[in-house]
N, C-alpha and C positions, 0 to 999 in steps of 0.2 A: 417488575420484570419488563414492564412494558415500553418504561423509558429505557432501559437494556438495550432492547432490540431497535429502537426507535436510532439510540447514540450509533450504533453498530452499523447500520442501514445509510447511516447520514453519515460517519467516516468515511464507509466504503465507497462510496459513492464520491466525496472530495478526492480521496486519495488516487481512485480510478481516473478523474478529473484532471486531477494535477498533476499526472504521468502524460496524459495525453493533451495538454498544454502545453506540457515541458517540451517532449516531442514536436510540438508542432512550433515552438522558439527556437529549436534545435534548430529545423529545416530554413524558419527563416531569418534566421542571425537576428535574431532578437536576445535581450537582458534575458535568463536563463530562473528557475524556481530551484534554489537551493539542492543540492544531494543532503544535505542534512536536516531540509523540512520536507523531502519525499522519506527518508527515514522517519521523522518524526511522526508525521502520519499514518506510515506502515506501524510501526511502534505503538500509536494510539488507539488501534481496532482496526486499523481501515488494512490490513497485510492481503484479507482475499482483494479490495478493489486494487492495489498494489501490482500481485501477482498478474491478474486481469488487466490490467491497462500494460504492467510491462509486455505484456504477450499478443496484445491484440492491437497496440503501437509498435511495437517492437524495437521500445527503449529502456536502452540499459543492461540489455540482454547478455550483451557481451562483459559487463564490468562486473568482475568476481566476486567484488562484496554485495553486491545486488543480488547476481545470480544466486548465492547461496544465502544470503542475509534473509532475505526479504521471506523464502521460503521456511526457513529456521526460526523467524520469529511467526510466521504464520503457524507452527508445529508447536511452537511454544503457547502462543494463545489458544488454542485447541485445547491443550494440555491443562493449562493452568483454569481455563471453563470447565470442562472434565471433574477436574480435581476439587473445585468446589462445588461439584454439585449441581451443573446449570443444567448439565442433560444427562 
């Protein structure tokens, strides 16, 4: 369980990362981090540092499959912990 929390801690954290990278490419026309590996990582465990960086960067905010994606799979990973048993 320990490495659990350990993987969890350590997506959140990349993925929070990588939103606010992305963003800071954005502002300075720089090569961009994929919308399909900020999915992947939200995807991966990391949807709370996802959420969290979209919000406290304030990137992607506006793109619908973001806005509603990123939270629906965060609802989803809750669920599917839930469901086996983690808490």
């Amino acid at each position: 369980m320990e490495y659990f929390f350990g993987y969890i801690i350590f997506i959140n954290v990349i993925a929070f990362a990588a939103f606010g990278i992305d963003k800071w490419k954005a502002v300075h026309h720089k090569y961009r981090i994929s919308e399909a590996t900020l999915f992947l990582l939200t995807a991966a465990g990391g949807s709370v540092g996802a959420l969290a960086g979209m919000y406290m960067f304030h990137h992607k905010t506006r793109v619908w499959y973001f806005k509603i994606g990123v939270p629906l799979i965060l609802i989803l990973q809750v669920a599917a912990v839930w469901y086996l048993g983690g808490f």
